[in-house]
VOFI-567731 format. One record per residue: z, x, y of N, C-alpha, C, O in turn; residue in three letters; residue number from 1. Coordinates in Angstrom, 3 decimals, decimal comma. Example, Ala and Ser with C-alpha at 12.3 -4.5 7.8 and 13.67 -1.06 7.14 Angstrom:
! VOFI-567731
<r n_zz="7,800" n_xx="13,190" n_yy="-5,690" ca_zz="7,800" ca_xx="12,300" ca_yy="-4,500" c_zz="7,800" c_xx="13,200" c_yy="-3,300" o_zz="8,465" o_xx="14,236" o_yy="-3,319" residu="ala" num="1"/>
<r n_zz="7,080" n_xx="12,850" n_yy="-2,250" ca_zz="7,140" ca_xx="13,670" ca_yy="-1,060" c_zz="7,870" c_xx="12,900" c_yy="0,030" o_zz="8,039" o_xx="13,409" o_yy="1,138" residu="ser" num="2"/>
//
This chain:
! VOFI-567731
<r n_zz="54,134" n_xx="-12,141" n_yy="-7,830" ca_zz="52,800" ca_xx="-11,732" ca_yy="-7,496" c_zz="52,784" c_xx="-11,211" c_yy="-6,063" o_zz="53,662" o_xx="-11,516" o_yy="-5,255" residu="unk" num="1"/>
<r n_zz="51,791" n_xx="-10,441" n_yy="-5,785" ca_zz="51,855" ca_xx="-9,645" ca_yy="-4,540" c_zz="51,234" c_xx="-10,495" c_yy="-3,465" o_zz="50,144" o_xx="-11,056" o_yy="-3,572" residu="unk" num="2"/>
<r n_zz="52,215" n_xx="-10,546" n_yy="-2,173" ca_zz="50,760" ca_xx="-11,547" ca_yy="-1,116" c_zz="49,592" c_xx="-10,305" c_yy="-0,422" o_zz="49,955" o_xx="-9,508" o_yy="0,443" residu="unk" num="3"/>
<r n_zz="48,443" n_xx="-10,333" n_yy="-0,881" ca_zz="47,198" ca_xx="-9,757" ca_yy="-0,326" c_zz="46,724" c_xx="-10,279" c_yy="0,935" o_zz="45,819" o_xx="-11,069" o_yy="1,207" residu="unk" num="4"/>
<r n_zz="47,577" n_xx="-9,626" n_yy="1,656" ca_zz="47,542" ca_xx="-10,203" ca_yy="3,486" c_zz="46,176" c_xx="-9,470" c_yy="3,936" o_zz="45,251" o_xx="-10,170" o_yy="4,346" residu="unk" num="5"/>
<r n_zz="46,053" n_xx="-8,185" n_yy="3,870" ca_zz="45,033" ca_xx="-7,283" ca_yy="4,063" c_zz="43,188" c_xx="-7,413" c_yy="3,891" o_zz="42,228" o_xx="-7,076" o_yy="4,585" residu="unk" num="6"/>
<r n_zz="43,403" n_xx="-8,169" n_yy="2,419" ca_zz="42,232" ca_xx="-8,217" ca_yy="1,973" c_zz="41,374" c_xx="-9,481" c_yy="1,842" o_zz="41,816" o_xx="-10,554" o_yy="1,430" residu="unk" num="7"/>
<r n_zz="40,184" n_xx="-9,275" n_yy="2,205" ca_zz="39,880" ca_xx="-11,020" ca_yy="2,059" c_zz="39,137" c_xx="-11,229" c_yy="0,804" o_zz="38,272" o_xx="-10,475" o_yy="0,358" residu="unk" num="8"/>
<r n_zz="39,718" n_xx="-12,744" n_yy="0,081" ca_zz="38,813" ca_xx="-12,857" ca_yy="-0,624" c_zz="37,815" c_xx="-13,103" c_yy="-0,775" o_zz="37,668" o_xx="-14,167" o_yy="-1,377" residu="unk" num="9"/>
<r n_zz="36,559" n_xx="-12,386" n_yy="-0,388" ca_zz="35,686" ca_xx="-13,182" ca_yy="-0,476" c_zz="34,584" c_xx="-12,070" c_yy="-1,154" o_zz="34,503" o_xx="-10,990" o_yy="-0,569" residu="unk" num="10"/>
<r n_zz="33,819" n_xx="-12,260" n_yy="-2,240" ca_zz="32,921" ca_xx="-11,291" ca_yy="-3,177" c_zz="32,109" c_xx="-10,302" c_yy="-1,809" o_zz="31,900" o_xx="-10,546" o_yy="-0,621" residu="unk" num="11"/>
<r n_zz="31,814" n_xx="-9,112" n_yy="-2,709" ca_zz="31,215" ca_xx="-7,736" ca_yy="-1,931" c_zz="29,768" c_xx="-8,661" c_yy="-1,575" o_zz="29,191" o_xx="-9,397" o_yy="-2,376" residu="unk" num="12"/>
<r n_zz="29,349" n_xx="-8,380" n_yy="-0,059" ca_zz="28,387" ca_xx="-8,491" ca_yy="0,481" c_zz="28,723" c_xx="-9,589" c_yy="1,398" o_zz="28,205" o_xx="-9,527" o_yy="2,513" residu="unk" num="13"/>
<r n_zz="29,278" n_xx="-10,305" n_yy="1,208" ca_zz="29,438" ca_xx="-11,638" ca_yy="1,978" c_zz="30,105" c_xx="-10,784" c_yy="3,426" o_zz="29,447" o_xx="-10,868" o_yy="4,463" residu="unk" num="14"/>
<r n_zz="30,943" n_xx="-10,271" n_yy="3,430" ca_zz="31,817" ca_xx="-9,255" ca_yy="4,058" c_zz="31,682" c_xx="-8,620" c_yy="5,029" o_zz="32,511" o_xx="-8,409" o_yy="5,914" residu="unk" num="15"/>
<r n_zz="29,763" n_xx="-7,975" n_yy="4,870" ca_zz="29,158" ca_xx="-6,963" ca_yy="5,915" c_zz="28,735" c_xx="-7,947" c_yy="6,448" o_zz="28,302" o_xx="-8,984" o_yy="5,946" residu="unk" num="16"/>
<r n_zz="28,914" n_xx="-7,474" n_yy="8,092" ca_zz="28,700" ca_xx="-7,930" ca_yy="9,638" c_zz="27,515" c_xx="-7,445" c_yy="10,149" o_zz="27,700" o_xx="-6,288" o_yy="10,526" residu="unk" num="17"/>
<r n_zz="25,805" n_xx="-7,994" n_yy="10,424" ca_zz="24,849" ca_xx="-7,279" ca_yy="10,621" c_zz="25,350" c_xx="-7,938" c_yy="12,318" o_zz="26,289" o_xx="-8,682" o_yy="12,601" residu="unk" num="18"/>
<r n_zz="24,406" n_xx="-7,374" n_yy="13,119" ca_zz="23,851" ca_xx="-7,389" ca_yy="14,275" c_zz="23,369" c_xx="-8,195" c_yy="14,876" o_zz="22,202" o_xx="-8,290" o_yy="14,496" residu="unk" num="19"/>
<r n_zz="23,635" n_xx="-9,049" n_yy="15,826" ca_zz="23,177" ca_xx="-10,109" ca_yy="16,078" c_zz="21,532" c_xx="-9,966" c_yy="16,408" o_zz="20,821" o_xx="-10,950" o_yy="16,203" residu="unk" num="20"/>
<r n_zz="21,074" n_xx="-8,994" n_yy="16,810" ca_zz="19,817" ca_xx="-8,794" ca_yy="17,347" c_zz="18,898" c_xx="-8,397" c_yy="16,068" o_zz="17,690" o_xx="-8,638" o_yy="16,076" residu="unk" num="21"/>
<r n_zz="19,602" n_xx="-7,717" n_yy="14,868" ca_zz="19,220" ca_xx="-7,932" ca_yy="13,856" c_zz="18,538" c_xx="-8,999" c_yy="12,751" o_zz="17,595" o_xx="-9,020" o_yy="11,960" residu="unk" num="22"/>
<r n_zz="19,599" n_xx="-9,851" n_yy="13,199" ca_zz="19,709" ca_xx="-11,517" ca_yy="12,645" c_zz="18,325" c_xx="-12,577" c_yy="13,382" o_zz="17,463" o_xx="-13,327" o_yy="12,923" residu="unk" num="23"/>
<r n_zz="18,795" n_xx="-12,043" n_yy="14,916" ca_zz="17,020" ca_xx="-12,867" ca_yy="15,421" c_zz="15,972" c_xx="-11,695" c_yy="15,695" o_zz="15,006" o_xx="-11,951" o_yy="16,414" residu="unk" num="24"/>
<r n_zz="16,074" n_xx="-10,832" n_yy="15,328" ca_zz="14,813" ca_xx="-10,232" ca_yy="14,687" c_zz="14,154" c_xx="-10,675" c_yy="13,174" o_zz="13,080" o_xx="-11,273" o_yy="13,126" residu="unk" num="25"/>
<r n_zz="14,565" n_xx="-10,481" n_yy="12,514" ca_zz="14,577" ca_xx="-10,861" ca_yy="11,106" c_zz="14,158" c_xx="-12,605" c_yy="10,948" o_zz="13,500" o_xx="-13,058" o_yy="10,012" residu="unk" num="26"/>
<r n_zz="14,664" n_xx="-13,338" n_yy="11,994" ca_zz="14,480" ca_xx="-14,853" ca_yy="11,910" c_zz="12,859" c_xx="-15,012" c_yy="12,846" o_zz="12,118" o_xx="-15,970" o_yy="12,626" residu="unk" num="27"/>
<r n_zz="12,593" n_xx="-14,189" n_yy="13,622" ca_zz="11,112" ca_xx="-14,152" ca_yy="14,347" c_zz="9,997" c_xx="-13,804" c_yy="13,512" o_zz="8,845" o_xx="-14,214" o_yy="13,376" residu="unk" num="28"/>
<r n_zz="10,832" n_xx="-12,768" n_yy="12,915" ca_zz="9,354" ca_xx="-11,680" ca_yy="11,802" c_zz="9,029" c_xx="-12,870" c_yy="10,747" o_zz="7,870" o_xx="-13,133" o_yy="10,428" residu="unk" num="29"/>
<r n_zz="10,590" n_xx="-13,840" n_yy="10,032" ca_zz="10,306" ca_xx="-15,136" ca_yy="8,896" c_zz="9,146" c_xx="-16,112" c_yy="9,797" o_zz="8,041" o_xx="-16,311" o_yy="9,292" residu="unk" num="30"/>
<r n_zz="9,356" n_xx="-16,467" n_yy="10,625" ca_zz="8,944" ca_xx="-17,418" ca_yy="11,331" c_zz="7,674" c_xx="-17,406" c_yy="11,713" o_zz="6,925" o_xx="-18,379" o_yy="11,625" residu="unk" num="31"/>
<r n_zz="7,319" n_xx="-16,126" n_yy="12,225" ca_zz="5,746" ca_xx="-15,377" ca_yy="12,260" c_zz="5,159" c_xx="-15,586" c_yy="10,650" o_zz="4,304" o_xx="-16,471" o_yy="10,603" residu="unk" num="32"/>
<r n_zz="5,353" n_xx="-15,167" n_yy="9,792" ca_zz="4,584" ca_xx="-14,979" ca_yy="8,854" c_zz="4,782" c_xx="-16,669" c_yy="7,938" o_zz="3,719" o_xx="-17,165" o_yy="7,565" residu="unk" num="33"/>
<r n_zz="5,551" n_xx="-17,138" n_yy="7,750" ca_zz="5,164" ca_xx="-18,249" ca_yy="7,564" c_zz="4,582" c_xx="-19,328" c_yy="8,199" o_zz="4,000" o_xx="-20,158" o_yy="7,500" residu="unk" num="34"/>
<r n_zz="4,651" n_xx="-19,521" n_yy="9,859" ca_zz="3,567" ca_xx="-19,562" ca_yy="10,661" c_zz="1,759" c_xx="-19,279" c_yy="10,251" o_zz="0,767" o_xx="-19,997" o_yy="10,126" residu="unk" num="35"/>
<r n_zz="2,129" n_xx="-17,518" n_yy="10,125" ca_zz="0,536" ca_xx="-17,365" ca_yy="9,539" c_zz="-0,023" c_xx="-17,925" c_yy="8,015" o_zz="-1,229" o_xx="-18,153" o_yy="7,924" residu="unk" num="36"/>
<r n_zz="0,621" n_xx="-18,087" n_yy="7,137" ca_zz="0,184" ca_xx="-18,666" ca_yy="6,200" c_zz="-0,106" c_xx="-19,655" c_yy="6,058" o_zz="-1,147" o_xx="-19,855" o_yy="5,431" residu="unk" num="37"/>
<r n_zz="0,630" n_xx="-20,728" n_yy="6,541" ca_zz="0,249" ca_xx="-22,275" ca_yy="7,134" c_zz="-0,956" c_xx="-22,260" c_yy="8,285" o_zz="-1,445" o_xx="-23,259" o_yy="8,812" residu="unk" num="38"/>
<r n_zz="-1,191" n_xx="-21,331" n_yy="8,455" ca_zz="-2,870" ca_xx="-21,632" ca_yy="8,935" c_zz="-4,246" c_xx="-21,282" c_yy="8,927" o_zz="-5,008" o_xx="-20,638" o_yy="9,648" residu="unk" num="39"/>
<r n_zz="-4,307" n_xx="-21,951" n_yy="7,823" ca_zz="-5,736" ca_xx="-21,548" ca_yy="6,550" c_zz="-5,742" c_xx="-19,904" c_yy="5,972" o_zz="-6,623" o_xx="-19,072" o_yy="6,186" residu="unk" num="40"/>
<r n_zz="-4,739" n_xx="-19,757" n_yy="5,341" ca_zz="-4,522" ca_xx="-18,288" ca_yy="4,879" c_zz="-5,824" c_xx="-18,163" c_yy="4,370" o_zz="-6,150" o_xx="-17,025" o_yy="4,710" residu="unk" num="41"/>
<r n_zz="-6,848" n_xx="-18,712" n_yy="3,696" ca_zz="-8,213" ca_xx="-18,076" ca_yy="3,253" c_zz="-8,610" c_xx="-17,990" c_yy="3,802" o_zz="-9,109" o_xx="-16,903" o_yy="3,511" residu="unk" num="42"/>
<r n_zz="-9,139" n_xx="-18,324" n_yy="4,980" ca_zz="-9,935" ca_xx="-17,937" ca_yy="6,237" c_zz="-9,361" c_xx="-16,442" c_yy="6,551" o_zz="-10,014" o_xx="-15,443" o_yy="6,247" residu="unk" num="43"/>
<r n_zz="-8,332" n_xx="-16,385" n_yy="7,062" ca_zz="-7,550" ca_xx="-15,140" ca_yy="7,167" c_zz="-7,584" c_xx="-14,295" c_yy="5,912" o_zz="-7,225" o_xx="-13,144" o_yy="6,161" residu="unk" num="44"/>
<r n_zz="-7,905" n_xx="-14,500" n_yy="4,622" ca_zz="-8,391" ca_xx="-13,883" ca_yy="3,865" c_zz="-9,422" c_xx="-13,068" c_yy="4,113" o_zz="-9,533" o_xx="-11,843" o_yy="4,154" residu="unk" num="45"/>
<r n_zz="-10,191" n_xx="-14,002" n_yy="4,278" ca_zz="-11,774" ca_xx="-13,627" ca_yy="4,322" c_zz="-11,830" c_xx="-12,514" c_yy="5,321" o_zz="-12,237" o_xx="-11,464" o_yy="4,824" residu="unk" num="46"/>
<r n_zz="-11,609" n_xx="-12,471" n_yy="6,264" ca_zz="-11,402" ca_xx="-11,893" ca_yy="7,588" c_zz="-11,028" c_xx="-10,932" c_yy="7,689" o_zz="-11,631" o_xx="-10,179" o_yy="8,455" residu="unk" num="47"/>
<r n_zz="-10,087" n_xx="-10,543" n_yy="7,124" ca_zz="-9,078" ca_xx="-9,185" ca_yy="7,200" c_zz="-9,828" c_xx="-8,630" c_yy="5,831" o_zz="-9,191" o_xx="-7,596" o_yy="5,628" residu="unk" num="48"/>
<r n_zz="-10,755" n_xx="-8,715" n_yy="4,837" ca_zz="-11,053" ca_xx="-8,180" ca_yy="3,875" c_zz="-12,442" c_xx="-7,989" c_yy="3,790" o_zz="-12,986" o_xx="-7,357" o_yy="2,884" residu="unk" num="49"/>
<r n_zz="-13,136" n_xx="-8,640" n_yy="4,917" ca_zz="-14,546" ca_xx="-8,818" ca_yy="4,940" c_zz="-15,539" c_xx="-7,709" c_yy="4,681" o_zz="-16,695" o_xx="-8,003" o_yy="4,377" residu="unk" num="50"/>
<r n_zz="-15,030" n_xx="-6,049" n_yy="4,815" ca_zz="-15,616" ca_xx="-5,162" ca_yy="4,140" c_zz="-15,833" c_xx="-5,196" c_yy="2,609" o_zz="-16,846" o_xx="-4,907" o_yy="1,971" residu="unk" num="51"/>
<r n_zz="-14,349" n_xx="-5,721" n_yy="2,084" ca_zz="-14,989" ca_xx="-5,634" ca_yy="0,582" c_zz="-16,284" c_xx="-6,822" c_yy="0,188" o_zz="-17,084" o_xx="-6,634" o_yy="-0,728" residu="unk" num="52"/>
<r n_zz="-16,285" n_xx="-8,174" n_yy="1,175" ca_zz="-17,280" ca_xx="-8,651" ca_yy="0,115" c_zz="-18,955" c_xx="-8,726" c_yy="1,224" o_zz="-19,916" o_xx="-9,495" o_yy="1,232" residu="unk" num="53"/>
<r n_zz="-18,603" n_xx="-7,577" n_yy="1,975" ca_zz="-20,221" ca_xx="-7,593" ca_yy="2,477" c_zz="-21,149" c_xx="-6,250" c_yy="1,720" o_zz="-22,318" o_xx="-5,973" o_yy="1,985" residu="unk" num="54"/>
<r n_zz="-20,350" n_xx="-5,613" n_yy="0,828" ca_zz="-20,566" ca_xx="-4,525" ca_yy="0,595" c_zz="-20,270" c_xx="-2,904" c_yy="0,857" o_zz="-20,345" o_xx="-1,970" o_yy="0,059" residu="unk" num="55"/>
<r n_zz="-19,920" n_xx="-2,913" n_yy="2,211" ca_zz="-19,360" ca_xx="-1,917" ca_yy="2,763" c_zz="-18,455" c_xx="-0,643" c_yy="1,626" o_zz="-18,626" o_xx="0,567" o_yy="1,476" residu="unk" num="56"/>
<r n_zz="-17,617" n_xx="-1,493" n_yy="1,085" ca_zz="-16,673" ca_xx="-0,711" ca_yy="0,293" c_zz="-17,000" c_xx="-0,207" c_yy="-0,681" o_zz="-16,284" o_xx="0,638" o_yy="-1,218" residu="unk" num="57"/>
<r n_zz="-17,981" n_xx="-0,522" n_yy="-1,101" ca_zz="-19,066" ca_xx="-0,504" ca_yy="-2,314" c_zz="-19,807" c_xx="0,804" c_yy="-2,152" o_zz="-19,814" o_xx="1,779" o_yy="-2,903" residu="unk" num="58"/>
<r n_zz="-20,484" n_xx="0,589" n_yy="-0,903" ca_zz="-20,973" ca_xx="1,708" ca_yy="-0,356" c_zz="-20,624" c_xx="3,021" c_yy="-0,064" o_zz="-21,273" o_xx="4,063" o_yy="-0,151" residu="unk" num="59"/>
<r n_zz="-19,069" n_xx="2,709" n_yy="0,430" ca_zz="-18,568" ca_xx="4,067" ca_yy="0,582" c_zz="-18,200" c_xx="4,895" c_yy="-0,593" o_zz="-18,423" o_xx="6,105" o_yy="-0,628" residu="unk" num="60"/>
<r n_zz="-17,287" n_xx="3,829" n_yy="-2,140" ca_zz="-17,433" ca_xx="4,715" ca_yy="-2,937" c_zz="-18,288" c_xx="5,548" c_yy="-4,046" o_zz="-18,133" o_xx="6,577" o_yy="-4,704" residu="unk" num="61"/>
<r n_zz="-19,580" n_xx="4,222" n_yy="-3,842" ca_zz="-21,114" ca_xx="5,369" ca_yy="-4,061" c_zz="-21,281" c_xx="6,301" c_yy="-3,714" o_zz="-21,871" o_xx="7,176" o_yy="-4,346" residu="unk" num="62"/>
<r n_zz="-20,769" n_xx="6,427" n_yy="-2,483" ca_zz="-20,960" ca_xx="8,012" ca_yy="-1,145" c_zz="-19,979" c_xx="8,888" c_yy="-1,729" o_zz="-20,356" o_xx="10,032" o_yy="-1,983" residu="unk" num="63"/>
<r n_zz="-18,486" n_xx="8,484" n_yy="-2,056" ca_zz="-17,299" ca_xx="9,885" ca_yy="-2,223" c_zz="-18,391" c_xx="9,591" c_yy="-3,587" o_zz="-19,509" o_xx="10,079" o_yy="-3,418" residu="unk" num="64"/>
<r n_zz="-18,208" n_xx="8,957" n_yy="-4,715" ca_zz="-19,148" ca_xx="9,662" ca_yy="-5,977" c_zz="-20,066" c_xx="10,635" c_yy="-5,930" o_zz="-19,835" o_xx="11,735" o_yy="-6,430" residu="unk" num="65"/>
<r n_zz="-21,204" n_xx="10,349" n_yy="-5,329" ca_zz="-22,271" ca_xx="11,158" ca_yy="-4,824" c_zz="-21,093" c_xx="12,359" c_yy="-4,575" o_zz="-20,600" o_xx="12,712" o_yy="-5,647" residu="unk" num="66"/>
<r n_zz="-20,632" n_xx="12,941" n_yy="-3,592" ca_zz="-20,521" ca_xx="13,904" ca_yy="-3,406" c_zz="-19,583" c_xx="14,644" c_yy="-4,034" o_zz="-19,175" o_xx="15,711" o_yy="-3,576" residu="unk" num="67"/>
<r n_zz="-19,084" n_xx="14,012" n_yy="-5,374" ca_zz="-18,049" ca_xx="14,528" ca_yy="-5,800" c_zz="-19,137" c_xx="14,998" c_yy="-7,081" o_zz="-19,337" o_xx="16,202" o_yy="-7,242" residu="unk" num="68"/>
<r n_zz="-19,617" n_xx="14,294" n_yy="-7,705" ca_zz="-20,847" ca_xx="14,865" ca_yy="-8,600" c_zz="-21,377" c_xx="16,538" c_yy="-8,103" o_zz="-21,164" o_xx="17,719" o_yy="-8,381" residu="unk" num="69"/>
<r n_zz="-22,235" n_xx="15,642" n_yy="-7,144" ca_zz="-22,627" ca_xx="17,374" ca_yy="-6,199" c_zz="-21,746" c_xx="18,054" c_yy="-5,851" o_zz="-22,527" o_xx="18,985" o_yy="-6,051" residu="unk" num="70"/>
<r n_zz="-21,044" n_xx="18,436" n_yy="-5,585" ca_zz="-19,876" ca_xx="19,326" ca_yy="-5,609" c_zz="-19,306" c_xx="19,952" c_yy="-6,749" o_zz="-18,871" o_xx="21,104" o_yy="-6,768" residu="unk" num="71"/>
<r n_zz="-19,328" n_xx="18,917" n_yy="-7,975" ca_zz="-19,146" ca_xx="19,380" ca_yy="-9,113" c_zz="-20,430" c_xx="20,526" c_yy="-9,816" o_zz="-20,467" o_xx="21,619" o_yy="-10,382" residu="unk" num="72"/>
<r n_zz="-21,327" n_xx="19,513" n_yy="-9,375" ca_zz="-22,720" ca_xx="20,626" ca_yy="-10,143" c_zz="-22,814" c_xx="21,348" c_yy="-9,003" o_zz="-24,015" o_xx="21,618" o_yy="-8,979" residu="unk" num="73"/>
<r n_zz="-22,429" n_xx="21,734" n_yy="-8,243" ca_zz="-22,527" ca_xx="22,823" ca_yy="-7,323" c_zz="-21,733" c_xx="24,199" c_yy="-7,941" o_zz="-22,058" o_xx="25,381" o_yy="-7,826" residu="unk" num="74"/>
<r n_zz="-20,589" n_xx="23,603" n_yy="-8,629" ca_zz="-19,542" ca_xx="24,508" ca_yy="-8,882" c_zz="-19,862" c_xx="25,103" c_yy="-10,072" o_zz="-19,528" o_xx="26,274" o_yy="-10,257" residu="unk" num="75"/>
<r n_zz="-20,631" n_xx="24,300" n_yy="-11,159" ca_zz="-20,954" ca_xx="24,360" ca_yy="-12,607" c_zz="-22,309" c_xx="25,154" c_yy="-12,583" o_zz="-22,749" o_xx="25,788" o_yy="-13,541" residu="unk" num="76"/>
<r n_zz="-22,943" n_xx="25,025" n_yy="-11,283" ca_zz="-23,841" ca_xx="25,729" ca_yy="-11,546" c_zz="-23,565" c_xx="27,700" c_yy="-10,972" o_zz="-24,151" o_xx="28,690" o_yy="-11,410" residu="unk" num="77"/>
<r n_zz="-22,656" n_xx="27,635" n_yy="-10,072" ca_zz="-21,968" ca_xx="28,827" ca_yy="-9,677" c_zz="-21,083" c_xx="29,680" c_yy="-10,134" o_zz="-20,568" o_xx="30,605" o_yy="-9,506" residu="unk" num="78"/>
<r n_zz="-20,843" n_xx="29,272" n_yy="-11,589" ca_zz="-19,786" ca_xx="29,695" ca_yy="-12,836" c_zz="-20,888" c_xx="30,837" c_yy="-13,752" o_zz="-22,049" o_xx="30,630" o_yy="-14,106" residu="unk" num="79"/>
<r n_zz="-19,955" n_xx="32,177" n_yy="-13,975" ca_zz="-20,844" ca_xx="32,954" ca_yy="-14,511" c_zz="-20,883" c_xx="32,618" c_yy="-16,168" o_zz="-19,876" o_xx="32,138" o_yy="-16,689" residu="unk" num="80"/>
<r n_zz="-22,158" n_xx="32,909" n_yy="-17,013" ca_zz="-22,233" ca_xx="32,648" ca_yy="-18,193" c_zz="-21,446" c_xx="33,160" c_yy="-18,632" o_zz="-20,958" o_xx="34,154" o_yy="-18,093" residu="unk" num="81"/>
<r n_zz="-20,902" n_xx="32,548" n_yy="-20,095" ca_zz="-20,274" ca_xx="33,661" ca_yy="-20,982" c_zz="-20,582" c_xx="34,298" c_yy="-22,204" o_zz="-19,908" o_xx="35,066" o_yy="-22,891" residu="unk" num="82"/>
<r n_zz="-22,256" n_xx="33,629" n_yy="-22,423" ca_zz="-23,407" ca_xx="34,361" ca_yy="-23,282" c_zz="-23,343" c_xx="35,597" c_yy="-22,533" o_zz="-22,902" o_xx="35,958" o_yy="-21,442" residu="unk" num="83"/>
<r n_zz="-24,311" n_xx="36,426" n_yy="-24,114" ca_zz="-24,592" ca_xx="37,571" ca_yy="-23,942" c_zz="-26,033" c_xx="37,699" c_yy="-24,098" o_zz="-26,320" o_xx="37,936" o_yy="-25,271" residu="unk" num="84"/>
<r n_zz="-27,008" n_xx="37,628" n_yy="-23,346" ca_zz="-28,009" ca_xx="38,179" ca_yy="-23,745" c_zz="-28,451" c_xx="39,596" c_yy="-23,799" o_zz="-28,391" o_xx="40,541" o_yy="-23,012" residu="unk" num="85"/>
<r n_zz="-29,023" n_xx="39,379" n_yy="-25,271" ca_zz="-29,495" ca_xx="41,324" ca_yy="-25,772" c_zz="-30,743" c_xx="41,117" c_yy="-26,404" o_zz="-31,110" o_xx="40,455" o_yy="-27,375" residu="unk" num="86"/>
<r n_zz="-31,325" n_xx="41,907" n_yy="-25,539" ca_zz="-32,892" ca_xx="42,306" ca_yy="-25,743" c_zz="-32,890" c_xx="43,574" c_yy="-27,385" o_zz="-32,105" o_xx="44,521" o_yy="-27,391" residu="unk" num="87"/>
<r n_zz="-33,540" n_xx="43,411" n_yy="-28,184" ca_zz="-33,937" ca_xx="44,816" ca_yy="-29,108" c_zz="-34,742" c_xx="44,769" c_yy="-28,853" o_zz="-35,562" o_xx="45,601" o_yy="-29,240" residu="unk" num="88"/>
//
């Protein structure tokens, strides 16, 4: 059998070498966000979403509707017939 001096055994991925600054980046960003969830994530719900339940959001897409209607019958009404009217 051949001795495999060269190669290590060890399965694909284990292998790649990231960055150390990579590694405690990545361990700050974990640490932050599980941090934020452990402290009353529904409150922080509420908070960061508070347009949708005061109405706000509601409102605005009444508004693009509205003007997408009117715009439409704006257009429908600016389309030439394709009757013929004939007088005898």
């Amino acid at each position: 059998m051949e001795d495999n001096k060269g190669i290590q055994n060890r399965p694909f991925g284990l292998n790649i070498v990231a960055p150390h600054k990579t590694i405690e980046e990545v361990k700050k960003v974990v640490k932050q966000e599980v941090e934020d969830i452990t402290v009353n994530p529904f409150l922080n719900f509420l908070e960061t979403n508070e347009k949708v339940f005061d109405g706000t959001v509601e409102k605005e897409i009444r508004k693009y509707q509205a003007m997408i209607y009117n715009m439409g019958q704006a257009s429908r009404e600016g389309q030439p017939t394709t009757t013929f009217k004939m007088n005898m």
